[in-house]
N, C-alpha and C positions, 0 to 999 in steps of 0.2 A: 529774755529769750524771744521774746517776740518780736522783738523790733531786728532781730539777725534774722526772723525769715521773711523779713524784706530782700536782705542781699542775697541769699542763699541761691533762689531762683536765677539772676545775673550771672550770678557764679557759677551754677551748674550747665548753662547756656556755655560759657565761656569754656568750660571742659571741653563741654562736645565739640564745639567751632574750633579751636585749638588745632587738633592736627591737621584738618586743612588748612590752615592760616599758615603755620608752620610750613608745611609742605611747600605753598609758594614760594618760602624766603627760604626754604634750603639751598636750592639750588646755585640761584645767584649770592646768597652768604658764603658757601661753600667756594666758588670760584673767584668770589672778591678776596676771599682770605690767602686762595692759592697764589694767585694775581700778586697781592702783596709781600706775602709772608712765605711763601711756598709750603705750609703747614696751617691745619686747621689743630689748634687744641680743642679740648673736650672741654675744659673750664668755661674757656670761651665761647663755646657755642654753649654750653647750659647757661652765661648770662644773659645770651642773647636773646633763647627760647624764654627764658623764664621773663624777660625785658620783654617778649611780646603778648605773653599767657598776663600779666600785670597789665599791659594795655586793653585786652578785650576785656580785662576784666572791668578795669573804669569806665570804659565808654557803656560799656553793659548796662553797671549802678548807674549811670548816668540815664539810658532811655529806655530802658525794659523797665515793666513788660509792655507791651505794645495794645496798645486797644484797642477796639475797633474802630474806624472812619466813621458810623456812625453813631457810635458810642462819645467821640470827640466832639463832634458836630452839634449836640444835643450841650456840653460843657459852656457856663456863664461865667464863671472865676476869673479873677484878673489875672495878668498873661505875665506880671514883670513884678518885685518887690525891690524898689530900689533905696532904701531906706539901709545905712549901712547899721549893722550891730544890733537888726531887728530881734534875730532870734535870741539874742543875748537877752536882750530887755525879756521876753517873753520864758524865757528860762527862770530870771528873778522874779517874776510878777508870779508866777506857778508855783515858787516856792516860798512867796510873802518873804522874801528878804529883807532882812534888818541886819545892818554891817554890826550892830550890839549882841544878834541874837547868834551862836556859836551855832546850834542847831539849824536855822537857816542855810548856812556855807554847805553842810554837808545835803540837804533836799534839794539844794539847786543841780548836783550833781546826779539827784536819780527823776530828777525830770525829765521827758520827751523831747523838749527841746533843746537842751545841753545834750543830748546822746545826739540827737544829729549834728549839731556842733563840732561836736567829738568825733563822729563818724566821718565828717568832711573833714579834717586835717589827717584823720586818718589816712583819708584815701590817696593822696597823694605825698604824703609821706615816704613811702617806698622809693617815690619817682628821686627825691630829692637823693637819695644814697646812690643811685641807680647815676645821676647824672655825675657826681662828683665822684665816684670810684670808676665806673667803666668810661665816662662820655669827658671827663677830666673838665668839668665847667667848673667856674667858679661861683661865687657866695652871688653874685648878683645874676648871673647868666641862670642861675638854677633858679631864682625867685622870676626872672620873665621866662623862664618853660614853665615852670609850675603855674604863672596867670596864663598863657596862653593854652595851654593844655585846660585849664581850668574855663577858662572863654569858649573854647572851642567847644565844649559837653555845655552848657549855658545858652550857645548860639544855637547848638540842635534842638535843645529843647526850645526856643523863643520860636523857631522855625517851622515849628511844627513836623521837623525829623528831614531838615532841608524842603519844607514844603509839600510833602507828603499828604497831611494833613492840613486842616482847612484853618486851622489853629491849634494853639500851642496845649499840649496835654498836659504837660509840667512848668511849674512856675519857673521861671529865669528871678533868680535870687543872688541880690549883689553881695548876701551873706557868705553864698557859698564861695564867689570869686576870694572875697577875704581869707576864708580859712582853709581851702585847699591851696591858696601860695604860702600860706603859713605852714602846712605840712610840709610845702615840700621846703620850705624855707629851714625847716626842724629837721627834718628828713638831711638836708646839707650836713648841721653842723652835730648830728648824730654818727653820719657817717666813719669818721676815724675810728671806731669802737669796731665795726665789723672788718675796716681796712687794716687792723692789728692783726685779723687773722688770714686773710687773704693773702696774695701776693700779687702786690704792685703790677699795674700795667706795664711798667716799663720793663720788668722781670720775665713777663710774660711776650712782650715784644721779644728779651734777648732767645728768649725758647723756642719762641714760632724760629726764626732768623735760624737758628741753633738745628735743626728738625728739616729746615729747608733747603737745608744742603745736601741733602739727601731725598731723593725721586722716590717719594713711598708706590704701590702697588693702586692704593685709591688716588694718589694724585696724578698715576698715569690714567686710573679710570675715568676720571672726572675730563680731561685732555681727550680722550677718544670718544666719551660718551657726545662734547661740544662737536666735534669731528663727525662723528655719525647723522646728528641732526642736519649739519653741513650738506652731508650726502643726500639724506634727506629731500635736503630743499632742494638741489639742482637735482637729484632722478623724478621727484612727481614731475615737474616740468616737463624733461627731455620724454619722460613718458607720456602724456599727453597730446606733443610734439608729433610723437611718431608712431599716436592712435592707436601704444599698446592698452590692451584692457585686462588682459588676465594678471592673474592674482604672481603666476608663475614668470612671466617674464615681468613683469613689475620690478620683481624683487632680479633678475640676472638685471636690468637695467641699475637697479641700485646696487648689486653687488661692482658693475663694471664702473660706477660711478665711486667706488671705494677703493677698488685698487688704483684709478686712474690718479687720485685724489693723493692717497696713501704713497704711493709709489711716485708718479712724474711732479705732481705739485711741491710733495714734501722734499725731493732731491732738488728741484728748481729753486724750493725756500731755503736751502741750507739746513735741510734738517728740523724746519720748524711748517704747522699747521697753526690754524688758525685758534684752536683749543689748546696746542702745545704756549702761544705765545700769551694765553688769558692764563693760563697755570705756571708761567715763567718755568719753560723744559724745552730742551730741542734736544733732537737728536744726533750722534756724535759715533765714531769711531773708540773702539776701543782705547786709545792713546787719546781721544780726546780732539780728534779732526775730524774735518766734513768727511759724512761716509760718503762711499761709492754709490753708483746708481746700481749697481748688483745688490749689494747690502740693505740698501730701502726695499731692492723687489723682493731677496729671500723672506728678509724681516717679516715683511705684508704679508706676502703669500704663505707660510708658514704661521702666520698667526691668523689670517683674517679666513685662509681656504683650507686649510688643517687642522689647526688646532681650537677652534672655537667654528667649524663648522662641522667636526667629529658626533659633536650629539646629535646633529640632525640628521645627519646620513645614517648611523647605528639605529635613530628610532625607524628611519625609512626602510632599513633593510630586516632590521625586527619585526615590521608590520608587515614584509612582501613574506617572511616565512610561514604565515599564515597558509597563505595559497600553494607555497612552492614543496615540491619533492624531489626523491633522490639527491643527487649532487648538486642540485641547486639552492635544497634547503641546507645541505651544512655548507656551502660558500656563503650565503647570506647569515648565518650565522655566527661565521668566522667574521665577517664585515661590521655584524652587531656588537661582539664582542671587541672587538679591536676595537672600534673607533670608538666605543664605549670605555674603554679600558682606559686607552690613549686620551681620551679628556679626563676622567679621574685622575688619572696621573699628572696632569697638569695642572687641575684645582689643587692638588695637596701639593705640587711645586710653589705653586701661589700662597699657599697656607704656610708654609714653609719659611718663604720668603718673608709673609708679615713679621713671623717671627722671629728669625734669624736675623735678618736687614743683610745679608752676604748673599745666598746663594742666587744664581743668575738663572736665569727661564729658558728654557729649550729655544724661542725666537731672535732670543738676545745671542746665545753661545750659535747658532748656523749663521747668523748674519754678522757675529762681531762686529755689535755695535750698541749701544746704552744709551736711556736717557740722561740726559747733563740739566743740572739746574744751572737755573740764570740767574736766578735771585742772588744779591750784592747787599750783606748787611752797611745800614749808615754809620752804625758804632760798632765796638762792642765787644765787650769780655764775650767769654763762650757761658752760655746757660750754664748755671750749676747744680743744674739737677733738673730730671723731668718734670711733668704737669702732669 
């Protein structure tokens, strides 16, 4: 047990840092999958998160815990052990191994040095299944990830953490380079045992493809969310431009840069944005033709000035009933109510929708018109069965 609260520390590090790391690669995983597949599975993103939570965690074991500059500074040790099969020999020599003595065999294995041995094929083990079931490499390509991956925690530690440090804190051991390409090399030819229970990537390709033909609720979010950043970046500008500074016309300058966007751009594109064409989706006419430039503006303005700006107006007129009386206070509160009301009703239209995959949204039925996927399977039976 004591030599696990070596890692323990690494590993708990690697918790915490986890959902930020994650966080980065949501987004753009998320839209490379839409991009592709017009569907993100759940499977498949648990491989992925868990393929990154497995990375922090090796680099971790690899150079935590960290000490201090002059803590390092003051270190005499040699910097490199390039002797291959060092710790081996040093495992037998600990245990007085005699190939006669049966008792030997088994002390070599509760030595110090064989548990590290063991702990580095350990540690890249996982990578080996990880590349041959989701990354589809084969027997050789996994054994040069697994030395490079293994080189590269080797080089930071000889580096001193890329030069951080004035010298290196950790020995660079040609032992380890051996026995984590062997884990992941084992890690390869273990892999079929957990791939019995899984389901093939190829399975999992026909499902995303299968999913894609179909405009889910998030894959239009994800299309609008790239679209708003859009707006984003052209209204700070145009505001800057033309020396507004308040907080209030900032935001009319970026709402007019959303309908201008939303409405003449997307009828110009034929229905497509620049977040519609990363998530493979454009917009169509009910029958399945370019809509009108009426239908793009009801569409917009019904969705971008009514229906998703209904809570802000309702909390604004719930705050002005504070001050207001007589007939002013129950108009304002007819205003809070309604436009409060009328977005509720619209989240559980949306709720609705996830569920259903049928019913059409108040924006879509005044404008008559729908998102259309673009996505074009390259093969393929239809999935037989969800993920």
């Amino acid at each position: 047990m004591s030599h696990l609260a070596d890692y323990i520390g690494p590993i708990s590090t690697a918790v915490w840092v986890f959902p930020f790391v994650a966080l980065v690669f949501t987004f753009p995983y998320i839209v490379s999958r839409y991009h592709k597949y017009g569907a993100v599975l759940f499977l498949r993103t648990l491989l992925v998160y868990s393929f990154i939570f497995y990375l922090l965690c090796v680099y971790f074991l690899g150079v935590l815990p960290l000490p201090s500059i002059a803590e390092v500074s003051k270190m005499t040790g040699d910097w490199a052990q390039l002797v291959p099969f060092h710790g081996l020999q040093n495992a037998l020599a600990e245990a007085n191994f005699a190939p006669g003595d049966a008792a030997s065999w088994l002390r070599v294995f509760s030595t110090d040095s064989f548990f590290y041995l063991a702990a580095n094929v350990a540690m890249l083990f996982p990578l080996g299944i990880y590349l041959r079931y989701y990354f589809r490499q084969n027997f050789l390509q996994t054994v040069r990830w697994g030395f490079l991956v293994s080189l590269s925690i080797e080089l930071l530690q000889l580096t001193g953490l890329l030069f951080i440090y004035p010298r290196p804190y950790r020995l660079f051991d040609v032992d380890d380079l051996i026995t984590n390409t062997l884990g992941a090399a084992l890690g390869y030819l273990i892999a079929p045992l957990p791939m019995k229970i899984l389901p093939s990537q190829e399975r999992l390709d026909r499902i995303a493809y299968h999913r894609g033909e179909r405009v889910s609720i998030m894959r239009a979010a994800v299309a609008a969310g790239i679209d708003w950043g859009v707006c984003a970046l052209i209204a700070v500008p145009v505001s800057r431009l033309l020396g507004v500074r308040s907080g209030e016309h900032i935001l009319g300058v970026y709402v007019f840069s959303v309908l201008v966007y939303f409405i003449l751009v997307q009828y110009l594109a034929r229905g497509r944005t620049l977040g519609k064409a990363l998530c493979r989706v454009r917009l169509v006419r009910e029958d399945g033709g370019r809509p009108r430039l009426w239908q793009v503006a009801v569409r917009c303005v019904s969705l971008y000035l009514i229906l998703l700006a209904a809570p802000y107006v309702g909390f604004q007129a719930w705050n002005a009933m504070i001050d207001a009386t007589g007939w002013r206070f129950f108009a304002l509160g007819a205003v809070a109510v309604l436009c409060l009301g009328l977005f509720t009703a619209f989240v559980f239209m949306c709720f609705v929708n996830m569920l259903t995959r049928a019913s059409r949204l108040p924006h879509e039925r005044l404008s008559r018109t729908r998102n259309q996927s673009t996505v074009r399977r390259a093969s393929a039976p239809d999935a037989d069965g969800p993920q």
